[in-house]
N, C-alpha and C positions, 0 to 999 in steps of 0.2 A: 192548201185550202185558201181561198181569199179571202179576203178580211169581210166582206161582206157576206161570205159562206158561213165564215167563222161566227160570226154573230147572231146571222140567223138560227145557225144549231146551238149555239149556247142559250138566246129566248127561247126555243121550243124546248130545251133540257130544262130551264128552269121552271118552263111554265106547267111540267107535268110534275116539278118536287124536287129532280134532279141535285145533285150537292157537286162543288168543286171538293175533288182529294188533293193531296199534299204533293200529287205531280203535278198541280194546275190543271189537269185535264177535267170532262165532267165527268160524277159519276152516278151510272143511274143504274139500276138492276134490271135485266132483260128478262123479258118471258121464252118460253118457248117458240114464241113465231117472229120474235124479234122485239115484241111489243113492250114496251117498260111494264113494272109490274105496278098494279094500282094507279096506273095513267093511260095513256094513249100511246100510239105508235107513232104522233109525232115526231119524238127526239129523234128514230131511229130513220124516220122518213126527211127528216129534217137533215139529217148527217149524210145522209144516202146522197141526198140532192145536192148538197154541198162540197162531198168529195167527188160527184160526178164531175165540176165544174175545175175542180182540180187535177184533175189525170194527167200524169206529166208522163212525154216520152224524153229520152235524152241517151247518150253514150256513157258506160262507164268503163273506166280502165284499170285494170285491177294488176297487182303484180304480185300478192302475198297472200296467203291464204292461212288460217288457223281455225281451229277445231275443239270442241269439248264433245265427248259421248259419253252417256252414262245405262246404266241398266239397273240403278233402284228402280221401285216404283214409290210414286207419290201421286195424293188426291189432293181435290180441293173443293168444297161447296160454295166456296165465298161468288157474289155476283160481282164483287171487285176488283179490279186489278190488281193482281199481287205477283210477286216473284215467283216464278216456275222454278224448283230447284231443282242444283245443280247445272242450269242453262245459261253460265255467263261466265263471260271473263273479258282481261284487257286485253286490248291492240293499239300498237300503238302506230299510229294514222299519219300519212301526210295529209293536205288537205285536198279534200274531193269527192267522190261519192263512196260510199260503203254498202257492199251488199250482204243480207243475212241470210241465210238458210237455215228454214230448223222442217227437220223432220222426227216423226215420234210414232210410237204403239200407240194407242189411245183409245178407250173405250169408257162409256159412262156407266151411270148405274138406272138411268130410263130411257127411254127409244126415245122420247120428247126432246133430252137434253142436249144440246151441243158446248163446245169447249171454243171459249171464246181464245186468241191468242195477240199478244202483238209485238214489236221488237221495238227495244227499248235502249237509249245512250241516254244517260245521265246528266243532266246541263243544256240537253237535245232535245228528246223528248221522243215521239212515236216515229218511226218509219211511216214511206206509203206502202200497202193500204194503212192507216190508221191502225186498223183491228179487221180483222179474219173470226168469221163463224168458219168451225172445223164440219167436215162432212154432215149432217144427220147420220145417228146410226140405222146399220139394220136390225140389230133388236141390242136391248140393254145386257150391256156384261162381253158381247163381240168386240174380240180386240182387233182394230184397225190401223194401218201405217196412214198417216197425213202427213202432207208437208205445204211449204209455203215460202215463196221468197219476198224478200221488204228489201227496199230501197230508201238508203238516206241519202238524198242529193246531193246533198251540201255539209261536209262535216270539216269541221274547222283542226290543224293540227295538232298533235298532240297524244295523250294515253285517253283512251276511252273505255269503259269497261260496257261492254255489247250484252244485251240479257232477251231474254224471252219472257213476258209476261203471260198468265191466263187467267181466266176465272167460267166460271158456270153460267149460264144463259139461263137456270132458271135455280138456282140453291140445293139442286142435287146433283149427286158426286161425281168427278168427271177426273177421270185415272189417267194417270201417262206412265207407261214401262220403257224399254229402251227408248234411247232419242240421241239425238244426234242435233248440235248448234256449227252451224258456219257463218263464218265469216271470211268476205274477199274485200281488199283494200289495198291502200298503196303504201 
């Protein structure tokens, strides 16, 4: 994002209520059509615009590949960002781009709600896209396979621990069964 992107969706995040969390990102709770809840759809139109202006193409060269699968299930109703469990672990990197894969079973408990996701380094911060709305479902309680690749362009060397984050688009519950996290790097 550019610094002038960036700024722009940070005014429109604030000015609907919005709060910095303790990743420095903003955090604001989405409605169902995307909309903050108790404000405008600003921040989200505001973010839209701003990672349009960011779309980056480039090459990456990948030489090593590591994997976490699990098959609990786990929910979550939070509209926050928070750790998807069991969807992380180290690699350790040289310096260059890093790519994620996470795919999952996933099914909500309303047809309105979608499962927000994003991939996450520690010290780094979001992959692009920033954050992923997961499919709409076709009715609440249908279990569906999503997936989603992120891109970190630029990852400095070293051990990195790669994670998946999620949270609810609207504060009802939004379930993951198997899944599966990738990671390819160098």
């Amino acid at each position: 994002m550019t610094r002038t992107g960036t700024m722009f969706a940070i005014a429109a995040a604030l000015a609907i209520g919005a709060t910095f969390g303790g990743d420095g990102l903003v955090q604001a709770r989405l409605g169902t059509g995307g909309e903050a809840i108790g404000g405008t759809p600003e921040m989200v139109s505001a973010h839209t615009r701003a990672n349009d202006a960011s779309r980056s193409v480039g090459n990456c060269i990948t030489n090593r590949t590591a994997y976490r699968t699990q098959s609990n299930s786990a929910s979550t109703v939070s509209g926050i960002f928070a750790v998807m469990p069991n969807t992380h672990f180290p690699v350790t990197h040289n310096a260059g781009c890093l790519i994620v894969d996470f795919s999952g079973e996933v099914y909500t408990s309303s047809a309105t709600t979608r499962m927000l996701i994003r991939a996450w380094i520690g010290g780094i911060g979001a992959a692009e896209p920033v954050f992923v709305f997961l499919g709409r479902p076709v009715a609440a309680g249908i279990l569906e396979v999503r997936s989603m690749r992120f891109v970190f362009p630029n990852v400095p060397a070293g051990t990195h621990t790669v994670r998946i984050d999620w949270a609810s688009s609207s504060g009802a519950s939004v379930h993951v069964n198997r899944r599966t996290l990738t990671a390819q790097y160098r």
